[in-house]
C-alpha positions as a Markdown table, in Angstrom:
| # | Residue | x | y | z |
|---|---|---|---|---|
| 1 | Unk | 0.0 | 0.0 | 0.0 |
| 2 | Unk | 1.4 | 3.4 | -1.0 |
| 3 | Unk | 0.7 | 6.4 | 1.2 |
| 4 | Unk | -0.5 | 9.2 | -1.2 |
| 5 | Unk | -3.1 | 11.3 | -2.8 |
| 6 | Unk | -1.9 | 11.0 | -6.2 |
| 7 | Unk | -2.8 | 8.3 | -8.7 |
| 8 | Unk | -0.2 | 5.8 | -9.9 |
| 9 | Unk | -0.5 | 4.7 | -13.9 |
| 10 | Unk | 2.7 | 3.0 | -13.8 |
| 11 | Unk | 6.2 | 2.1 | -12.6 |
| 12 | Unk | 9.0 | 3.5 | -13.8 |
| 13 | Unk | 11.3 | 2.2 | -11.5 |
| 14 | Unk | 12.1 | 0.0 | -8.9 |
| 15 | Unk | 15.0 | -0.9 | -6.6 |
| 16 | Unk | 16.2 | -2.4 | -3.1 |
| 17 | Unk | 19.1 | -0.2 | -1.9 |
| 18 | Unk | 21.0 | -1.0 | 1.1 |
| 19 | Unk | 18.5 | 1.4 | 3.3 |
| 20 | Unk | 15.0 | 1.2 | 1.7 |
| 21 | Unk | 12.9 | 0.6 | -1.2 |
| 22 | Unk | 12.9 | 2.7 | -4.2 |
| 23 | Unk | 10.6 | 3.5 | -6.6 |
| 24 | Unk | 9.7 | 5.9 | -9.1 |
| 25 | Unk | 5.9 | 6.1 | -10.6 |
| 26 | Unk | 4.2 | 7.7 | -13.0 |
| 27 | Unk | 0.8 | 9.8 | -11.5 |
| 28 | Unk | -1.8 | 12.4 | -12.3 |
| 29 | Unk | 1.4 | 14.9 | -10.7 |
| 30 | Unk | 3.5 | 13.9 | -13.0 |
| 31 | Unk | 6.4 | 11.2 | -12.1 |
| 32 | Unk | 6.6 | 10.8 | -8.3 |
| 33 | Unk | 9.7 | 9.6 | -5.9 |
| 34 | Unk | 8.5 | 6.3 | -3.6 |
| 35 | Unk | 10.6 | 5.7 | -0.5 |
| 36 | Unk | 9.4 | 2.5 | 1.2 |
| 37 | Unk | 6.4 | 3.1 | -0.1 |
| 38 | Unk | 5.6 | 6.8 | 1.0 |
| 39 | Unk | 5.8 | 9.4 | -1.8 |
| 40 | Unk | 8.4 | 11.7 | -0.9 |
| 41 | Unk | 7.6 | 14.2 | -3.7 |
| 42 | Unk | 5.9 | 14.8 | -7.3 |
| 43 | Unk | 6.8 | 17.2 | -10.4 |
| 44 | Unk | 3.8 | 19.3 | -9.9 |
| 45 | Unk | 4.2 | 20.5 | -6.5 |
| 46 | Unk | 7.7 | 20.0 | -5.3 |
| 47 | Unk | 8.6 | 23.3 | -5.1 |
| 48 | Unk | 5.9 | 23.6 | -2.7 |
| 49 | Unk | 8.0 | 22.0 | -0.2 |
| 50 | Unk | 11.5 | 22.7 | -1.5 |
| 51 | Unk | 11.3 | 26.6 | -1.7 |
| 52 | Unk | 9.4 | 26.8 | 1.5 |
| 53 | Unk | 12.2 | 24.5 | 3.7 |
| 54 | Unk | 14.5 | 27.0 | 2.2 |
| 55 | Unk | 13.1 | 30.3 | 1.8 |
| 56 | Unk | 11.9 | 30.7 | 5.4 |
| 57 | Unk | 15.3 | 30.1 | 7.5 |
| 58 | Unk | 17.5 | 31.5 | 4.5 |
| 59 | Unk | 15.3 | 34.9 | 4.2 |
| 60 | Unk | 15.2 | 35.4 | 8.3 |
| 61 | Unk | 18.8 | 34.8 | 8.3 |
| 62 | Unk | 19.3 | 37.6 | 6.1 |
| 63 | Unk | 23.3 | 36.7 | 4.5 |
| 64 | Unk | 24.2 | 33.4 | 4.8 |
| 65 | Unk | 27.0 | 31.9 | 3.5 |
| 66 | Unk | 27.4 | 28.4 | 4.0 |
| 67 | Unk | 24.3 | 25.6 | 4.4 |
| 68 | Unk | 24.7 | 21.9 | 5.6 |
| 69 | Unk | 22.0 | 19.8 | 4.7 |
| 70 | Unk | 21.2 | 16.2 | 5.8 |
| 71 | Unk | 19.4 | 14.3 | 3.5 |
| 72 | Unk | 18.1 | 16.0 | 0.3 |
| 73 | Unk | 19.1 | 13.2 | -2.1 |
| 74 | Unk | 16.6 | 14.1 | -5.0 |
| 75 | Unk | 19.0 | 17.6 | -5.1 |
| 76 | Unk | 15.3 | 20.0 | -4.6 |
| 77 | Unk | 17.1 | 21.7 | -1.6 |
| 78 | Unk | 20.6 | 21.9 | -2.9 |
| 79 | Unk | 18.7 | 23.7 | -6.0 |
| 80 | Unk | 17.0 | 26.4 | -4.0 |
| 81 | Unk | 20.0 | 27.2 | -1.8 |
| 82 | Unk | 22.2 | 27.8 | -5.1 |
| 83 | Unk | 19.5 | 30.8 | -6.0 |
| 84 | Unk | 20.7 | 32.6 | -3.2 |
| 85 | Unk | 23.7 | 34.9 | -4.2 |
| 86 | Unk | 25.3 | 35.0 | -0.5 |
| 87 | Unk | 25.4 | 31.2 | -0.5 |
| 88 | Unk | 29.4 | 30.4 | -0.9 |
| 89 | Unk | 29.5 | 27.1 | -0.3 |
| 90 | Unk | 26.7 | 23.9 | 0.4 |
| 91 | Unk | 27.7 | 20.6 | 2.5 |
| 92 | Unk | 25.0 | 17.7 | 2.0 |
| 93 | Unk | 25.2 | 14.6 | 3.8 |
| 94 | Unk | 23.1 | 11.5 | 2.1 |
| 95 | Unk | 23.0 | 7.8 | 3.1 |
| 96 | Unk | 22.0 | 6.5 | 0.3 |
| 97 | Unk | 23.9 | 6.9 | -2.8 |
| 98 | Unk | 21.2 | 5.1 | -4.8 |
| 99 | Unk | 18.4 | 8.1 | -4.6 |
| 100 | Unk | 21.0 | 10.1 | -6.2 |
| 101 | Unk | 21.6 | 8.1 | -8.6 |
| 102 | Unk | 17.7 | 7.5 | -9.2 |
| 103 | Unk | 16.9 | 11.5 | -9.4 |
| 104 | Unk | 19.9 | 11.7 | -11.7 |
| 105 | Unk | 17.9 | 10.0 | -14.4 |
| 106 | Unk | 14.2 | 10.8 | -13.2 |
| 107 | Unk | 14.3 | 14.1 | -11.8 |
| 108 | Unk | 17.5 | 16.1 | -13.6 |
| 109 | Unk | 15.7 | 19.4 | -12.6 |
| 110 | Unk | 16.4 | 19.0 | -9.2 |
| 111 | Unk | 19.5 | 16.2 | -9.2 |
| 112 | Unk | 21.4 | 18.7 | -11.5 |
| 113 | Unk | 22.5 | 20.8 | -8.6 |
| 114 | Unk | 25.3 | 18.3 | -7.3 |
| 115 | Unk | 27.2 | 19.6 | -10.3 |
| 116 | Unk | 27.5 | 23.1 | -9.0 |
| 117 | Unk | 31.2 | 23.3 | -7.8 |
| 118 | Unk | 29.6 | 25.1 | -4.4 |
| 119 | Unk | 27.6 | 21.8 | -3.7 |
| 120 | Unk | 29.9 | 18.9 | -2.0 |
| 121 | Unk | 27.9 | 16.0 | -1.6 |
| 122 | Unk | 29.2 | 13.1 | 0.8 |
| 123 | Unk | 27.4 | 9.5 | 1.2 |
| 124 | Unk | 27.4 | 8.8 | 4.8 |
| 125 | Unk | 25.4 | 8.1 | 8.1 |
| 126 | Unk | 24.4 | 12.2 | 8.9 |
| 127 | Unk | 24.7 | 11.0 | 12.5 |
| 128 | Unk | 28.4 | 9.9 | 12.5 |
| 129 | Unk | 28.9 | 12.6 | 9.9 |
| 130 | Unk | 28.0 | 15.5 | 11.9 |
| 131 | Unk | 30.2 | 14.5 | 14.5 |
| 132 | Unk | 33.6 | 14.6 | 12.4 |
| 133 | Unk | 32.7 | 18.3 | 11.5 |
| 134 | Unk | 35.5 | 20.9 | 12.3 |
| 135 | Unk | 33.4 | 24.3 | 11.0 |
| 136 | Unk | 30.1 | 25.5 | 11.7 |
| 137 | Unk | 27.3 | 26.6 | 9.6 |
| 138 | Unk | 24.7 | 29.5 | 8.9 |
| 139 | Unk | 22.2 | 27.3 | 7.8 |
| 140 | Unk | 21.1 | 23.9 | 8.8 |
| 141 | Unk | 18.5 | 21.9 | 6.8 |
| 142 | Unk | 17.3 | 18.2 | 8.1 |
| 143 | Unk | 15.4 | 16.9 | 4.7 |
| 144 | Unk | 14.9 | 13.6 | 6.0 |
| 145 | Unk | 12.6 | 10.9 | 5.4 |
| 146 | Unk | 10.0 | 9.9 | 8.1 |
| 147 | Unk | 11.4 | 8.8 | 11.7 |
| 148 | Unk | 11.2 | 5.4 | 10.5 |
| 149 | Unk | 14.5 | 2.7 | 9.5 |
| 150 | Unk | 17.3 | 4.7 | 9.2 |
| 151 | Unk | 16.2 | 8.1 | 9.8 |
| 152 | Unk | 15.2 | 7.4 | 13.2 |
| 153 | Unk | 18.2 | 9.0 | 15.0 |
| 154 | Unk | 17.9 | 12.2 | 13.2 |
| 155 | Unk | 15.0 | 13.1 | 15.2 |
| 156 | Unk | 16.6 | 12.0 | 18.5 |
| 157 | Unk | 17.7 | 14.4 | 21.0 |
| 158 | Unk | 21.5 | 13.6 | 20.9 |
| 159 | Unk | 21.6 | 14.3 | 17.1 |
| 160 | Unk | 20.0 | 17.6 | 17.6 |
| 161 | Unk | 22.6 | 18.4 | 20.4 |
| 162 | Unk | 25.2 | 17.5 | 17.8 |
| 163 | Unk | 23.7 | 19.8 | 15.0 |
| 164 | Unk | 23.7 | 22.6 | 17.8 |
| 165 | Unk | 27.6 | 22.1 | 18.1 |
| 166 | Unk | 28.5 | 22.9 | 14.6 |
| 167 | Unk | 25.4 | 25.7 | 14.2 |
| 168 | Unk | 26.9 | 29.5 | 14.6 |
| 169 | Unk | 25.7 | 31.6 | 17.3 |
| 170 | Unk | 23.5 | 33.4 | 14.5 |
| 171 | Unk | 22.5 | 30.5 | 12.7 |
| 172 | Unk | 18.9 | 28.8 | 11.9 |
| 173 | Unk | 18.3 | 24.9 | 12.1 |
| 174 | Unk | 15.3 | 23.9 | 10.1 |
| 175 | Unk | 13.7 | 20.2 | 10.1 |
| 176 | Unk | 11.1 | 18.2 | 8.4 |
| 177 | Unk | 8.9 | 17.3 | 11.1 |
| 178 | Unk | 5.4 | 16.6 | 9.2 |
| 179 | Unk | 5.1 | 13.3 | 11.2 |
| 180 | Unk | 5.4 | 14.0 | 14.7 |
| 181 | Unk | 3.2 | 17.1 | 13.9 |
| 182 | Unk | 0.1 | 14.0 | 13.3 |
| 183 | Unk | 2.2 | 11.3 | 15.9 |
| 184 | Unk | 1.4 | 12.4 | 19.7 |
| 185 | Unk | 3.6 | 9.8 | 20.8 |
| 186 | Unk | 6.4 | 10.9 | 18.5 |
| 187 | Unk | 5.3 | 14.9 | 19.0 |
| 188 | Unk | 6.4 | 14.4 | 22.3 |
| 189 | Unk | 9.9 | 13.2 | 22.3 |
| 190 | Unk | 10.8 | 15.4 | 19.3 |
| 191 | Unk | 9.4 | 18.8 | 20.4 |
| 192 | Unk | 10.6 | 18.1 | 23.9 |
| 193 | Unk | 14.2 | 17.6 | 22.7 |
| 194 | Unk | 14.6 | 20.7 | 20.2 |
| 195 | Unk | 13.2 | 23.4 | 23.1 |
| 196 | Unk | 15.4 | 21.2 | 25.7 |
| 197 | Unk | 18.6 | 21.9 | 22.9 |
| 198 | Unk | 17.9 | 25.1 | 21.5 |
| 199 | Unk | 16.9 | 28.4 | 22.9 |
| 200 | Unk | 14.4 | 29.2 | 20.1 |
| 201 | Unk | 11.6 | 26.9 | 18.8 |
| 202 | Unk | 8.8 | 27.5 | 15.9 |
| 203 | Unk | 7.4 | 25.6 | 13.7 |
| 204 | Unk | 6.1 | 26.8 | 9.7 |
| 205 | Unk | 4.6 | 24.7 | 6.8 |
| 206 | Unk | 3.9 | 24.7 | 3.2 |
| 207 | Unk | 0.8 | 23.9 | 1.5 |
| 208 | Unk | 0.1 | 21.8 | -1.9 |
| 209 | Unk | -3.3 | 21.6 | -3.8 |
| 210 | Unk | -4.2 | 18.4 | -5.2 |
| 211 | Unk | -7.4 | 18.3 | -6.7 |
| 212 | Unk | -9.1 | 20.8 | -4.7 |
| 213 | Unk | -7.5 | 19.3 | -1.5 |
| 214 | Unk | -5.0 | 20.4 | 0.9 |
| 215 | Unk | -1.8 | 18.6 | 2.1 |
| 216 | Unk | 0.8 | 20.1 | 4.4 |
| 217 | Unk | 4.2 | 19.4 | 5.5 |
| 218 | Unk | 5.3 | 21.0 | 8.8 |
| 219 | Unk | 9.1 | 22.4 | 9.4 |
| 220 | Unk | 10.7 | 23.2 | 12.5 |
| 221 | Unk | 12.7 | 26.2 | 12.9 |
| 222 | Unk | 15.4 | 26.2 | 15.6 |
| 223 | Unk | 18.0 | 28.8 | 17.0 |
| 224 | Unk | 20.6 | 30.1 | 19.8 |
| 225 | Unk | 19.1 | 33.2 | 20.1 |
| 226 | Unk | 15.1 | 34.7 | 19.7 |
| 227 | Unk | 14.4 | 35.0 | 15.7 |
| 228 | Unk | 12.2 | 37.8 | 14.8 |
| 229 | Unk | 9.6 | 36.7 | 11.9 |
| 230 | Unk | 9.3 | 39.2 | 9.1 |
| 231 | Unk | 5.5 | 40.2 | 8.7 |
| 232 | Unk | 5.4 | 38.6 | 5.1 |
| 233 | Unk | 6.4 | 35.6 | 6.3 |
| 234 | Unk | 4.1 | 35.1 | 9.2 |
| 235 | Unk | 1.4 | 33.3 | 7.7 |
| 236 | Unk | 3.6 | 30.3 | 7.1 |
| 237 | Unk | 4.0 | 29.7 | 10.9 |
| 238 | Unk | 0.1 | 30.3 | 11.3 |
| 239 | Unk | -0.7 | 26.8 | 12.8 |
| 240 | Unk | -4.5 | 27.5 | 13.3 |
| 241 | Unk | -5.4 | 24.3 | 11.3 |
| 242 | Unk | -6.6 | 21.7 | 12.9 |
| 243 | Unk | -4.0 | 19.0 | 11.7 |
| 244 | Unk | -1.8 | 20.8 | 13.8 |
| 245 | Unk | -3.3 | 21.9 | 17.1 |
| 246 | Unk | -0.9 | 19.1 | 19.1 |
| 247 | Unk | 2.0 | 22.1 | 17.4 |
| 248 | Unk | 0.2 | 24.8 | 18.3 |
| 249 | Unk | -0.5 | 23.5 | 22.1 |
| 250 | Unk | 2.8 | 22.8 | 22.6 |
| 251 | Unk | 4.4 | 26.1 | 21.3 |
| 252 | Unk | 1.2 | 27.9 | 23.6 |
| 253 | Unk | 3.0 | 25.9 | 26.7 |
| 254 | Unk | 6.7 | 26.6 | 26.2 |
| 255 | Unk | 5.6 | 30.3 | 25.8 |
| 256 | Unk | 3.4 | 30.4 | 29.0 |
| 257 | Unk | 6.7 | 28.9 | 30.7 |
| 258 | Unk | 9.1 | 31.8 | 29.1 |
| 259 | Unk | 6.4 | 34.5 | 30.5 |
């Protein structure tokens, strides 16, 4: 059973990497990546999620210059950072060299950004990886899969501790977090770890149209310091929906506390 809201017409592609199952369909959106069976994106509306993920923390920031990103192996991310002119250079971290090569052939318009000489991709576990760095970074993006198999300990507390340790004073750490935003069980432990780590916590989302319908992905956004959120930006982090009142509970409570 595939978790989506598009409709499949045909396989393009199928493999068992080390790490998961991959596929690659045809839909109604266009052709779609499947990791163990969940859609992670389609043509139509990926840059619903890419440019949001990126826009957000990158705008507030104002002039960064370098970005780390963990996961990101279909290259959507990687693209949108390289439109920013004050982005010098872009580490990325994947585990599995296998979605790379997948979006290489299916999904140039996005894969094509490991060929920018300011892009350095490394295969690797981002949780061993993280701890070998010697530099810090502006901008931190966690575009993981769901806390499931190997992406499990990115949304563990001692993983965002390490991420804190190579995150500048100034710097943003944004996460994809759609999951425990509709988990309580899972809501619990990951929330409770970034506001235990950081000294800032929010939370913004993105929004696609699929036949009249809405879907959501939820982001976190994590800092050192307070972050001030531009006017035009606010109705990203406007979490009146209902999907995520479990969000907007928690970040009512953590405030109370700070009064």
């Amino acid at each position: 059973m595939k978790i989506t809201s598009a409709k499949l017409k045909e396989r393009l592609f199928f493999k068992n990497s080390d790490f998961q199952k991959i596929e690659v369909y045809k839909t109604n959106f266009g052709k779609s990546l499947f990791l163990d069976d969940i859609e992670q994106f389609s043509e139509f509306d990926e840059i619903e999620y890419h440019d949001t993920m990126t826009k957000i923390p990158l705008s507030i920031h104002g002039k960064p210059n370098n970005v780390l990103i963990i996961g990101g192996g279909d290259g959507g991310i990687a693209r949108e950072c390289l439109k920013y002119d004050t982005i010098k250079s872009i580490d990325q971290c994947e585990i599995d060299k296998e979605v790379v090569s997948v979006c290489r052939e299916y999904f140039p318009q996005m894969a094509s950004s490991f060929d920018n000489p300011r892009v350095n991709l490394t295969f690797d576990d981002a949780k061993e990886f993280v701890k070998s760095i010697d530099k810090k970074y502006d901008i931190i993006l966690v575009d993981s899969t769901d806390p499931i198999n190997q992406s499990k300990p990115l949304f563990k507390k001692d993983f965002y501790e390490d991420l804190k340790n190579i995150l500048k004073n100034n710097g943003l750490l944004s996460c994809q977090v759609q999951t425990p935003a509709v988990s309580h069980r899972i809501s619990n432990e990951v929330y409770n770890s970034l506001y235990e780590v950081f000294d800032y916590l929010n939370f913004f989302f993105c929004t696609y149209i699929r036949d009249g319908h809405k879907d959501n992905t939820l982001f976190s956004l994590s800092a050192n310091k307070e972050v001030e959120i531009p006017e035009k930006f606010i109705e990203y982090f406007d979490l009146s929906s209902k999907e995520y009142q479990k969000t907007r509970a928690f970040l009512n409570k953590i405030n109370w506390i700070k009064k």
